[in-house]
C-alpha positions as CSV (number, residue, x, y, z in Angstrom):
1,X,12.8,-19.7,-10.7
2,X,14.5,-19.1,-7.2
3,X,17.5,-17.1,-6.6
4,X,19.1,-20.5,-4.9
5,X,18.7,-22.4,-8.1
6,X,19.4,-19.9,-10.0
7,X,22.7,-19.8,-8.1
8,X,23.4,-23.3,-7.9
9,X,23.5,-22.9,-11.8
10,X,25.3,-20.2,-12.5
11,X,27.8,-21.6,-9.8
12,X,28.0,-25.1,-11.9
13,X,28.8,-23.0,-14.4
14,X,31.6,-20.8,-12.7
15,X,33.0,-23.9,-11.6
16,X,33.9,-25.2,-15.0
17,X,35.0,-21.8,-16.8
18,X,37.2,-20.4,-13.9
19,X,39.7,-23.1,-14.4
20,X,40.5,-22.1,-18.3
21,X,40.1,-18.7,-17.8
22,X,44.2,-18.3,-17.4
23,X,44.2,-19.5,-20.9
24,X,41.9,-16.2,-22.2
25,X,43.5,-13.7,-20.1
26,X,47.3,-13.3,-19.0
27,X,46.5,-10.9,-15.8
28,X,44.0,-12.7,-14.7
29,X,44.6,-13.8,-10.8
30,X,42.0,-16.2,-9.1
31,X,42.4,-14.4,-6.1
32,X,40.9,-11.0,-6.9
33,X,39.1,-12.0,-9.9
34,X,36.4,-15.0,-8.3
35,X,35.8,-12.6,-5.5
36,X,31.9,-12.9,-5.4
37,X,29.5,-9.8,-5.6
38,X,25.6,-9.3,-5.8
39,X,24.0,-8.5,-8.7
40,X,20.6,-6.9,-8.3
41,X,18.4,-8.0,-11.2
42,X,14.6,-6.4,-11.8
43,X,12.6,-9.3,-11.5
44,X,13.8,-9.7,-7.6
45,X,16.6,-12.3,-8.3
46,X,19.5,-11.7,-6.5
47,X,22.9,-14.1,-7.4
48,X,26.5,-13.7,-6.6
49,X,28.7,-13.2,-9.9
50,X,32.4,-13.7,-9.8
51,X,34.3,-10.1,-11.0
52,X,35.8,-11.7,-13.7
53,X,32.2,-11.8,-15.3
54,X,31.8,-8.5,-14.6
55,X,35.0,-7.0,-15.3
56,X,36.6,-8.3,-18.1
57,X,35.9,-8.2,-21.9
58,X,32.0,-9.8,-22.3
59,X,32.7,-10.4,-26.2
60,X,36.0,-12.4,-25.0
61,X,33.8,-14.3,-22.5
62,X,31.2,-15.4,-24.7
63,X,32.5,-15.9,-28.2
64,X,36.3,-17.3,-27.0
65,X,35.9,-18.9,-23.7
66,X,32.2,-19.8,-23.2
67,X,32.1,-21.1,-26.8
68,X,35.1,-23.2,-26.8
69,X,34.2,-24.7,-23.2
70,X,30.6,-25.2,-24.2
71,X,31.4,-25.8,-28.1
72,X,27.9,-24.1,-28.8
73,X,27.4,-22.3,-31.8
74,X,23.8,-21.4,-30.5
75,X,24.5,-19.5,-27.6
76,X,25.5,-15.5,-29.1
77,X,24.2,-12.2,-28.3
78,X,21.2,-12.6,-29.9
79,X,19.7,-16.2,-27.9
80,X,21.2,-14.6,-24.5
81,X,19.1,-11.6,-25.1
82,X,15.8,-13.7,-25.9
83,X,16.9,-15.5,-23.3
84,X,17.6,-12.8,-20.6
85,X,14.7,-10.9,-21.7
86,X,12.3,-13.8,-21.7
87,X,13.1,-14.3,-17.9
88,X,13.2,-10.6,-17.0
89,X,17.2,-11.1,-16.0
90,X,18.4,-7.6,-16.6
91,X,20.7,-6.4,-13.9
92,X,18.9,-3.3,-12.3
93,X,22.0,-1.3,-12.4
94,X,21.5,-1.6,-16.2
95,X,18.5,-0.5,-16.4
96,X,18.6,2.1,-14.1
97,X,21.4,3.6,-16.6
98,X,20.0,3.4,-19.6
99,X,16.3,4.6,-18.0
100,X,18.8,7.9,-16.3
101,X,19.9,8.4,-19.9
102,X,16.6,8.0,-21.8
103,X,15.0,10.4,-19.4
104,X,18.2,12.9,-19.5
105,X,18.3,13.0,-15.6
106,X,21.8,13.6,-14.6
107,X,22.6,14.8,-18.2
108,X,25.2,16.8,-19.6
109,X,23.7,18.0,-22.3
110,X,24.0,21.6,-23.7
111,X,21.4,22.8,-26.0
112,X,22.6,24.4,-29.3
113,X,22.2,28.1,-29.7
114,X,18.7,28.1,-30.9
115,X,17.3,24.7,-29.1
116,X,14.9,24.4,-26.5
């Protein structure tokens, strides 16, 4: 799917949770927190996600305010994964981490007296 539709969606959606999102947080401020940046994803898709999404609490986000906006009792960890790994929708930064820490580049680890 393009990028443009895949931001018009995510953009619908935005527009209906930012409004309640006072409700879920107590600090959170419109001003700073729907400030737009890119997210980088590895199939090529690149959308613009509010810093709220990317900031605060993602168990908050899904299973208080996305659930009680949406009432969905489907939508959990475990579909969004399917989901996000169905598309190939994992931010690059992401995986770029967890590859740095599978290979041990960058790492700070010590071998034990004895290891190799």
């Amino acid at each position: 799917m393009p990028s443009d539709i895949l931001q018009a969606i995510a953009d619908s959606i935005f527009a209906i949770v930012e409004p309640e999102l006072s409700k879920y947080f107590a600090d959170y401020n419109p001003t700073t927190d729907n400030v737009r940046t890119e997210v980088l994803f590895i199939n090529g898709a690149k959308l613009q996600y509010p810093m709220w999404l990317l900031n605060r609490r993602g168990k908050t986000i899904l299973n208080e305010v996305y659930n009680n906006i949406f009432s969905s009792t489907t939508i959990n960890f475990t579909t969004l994964f399917k989901a996000l790994k169905k598309l190939n929708m994992f931010p690059k930064d992401i995986v770029d981490k967890l590859v740095e820490l599978k290979t041990g580049a960058n790492s700070m680890y010590v071998p034990l007296r004895g290891e190799q």
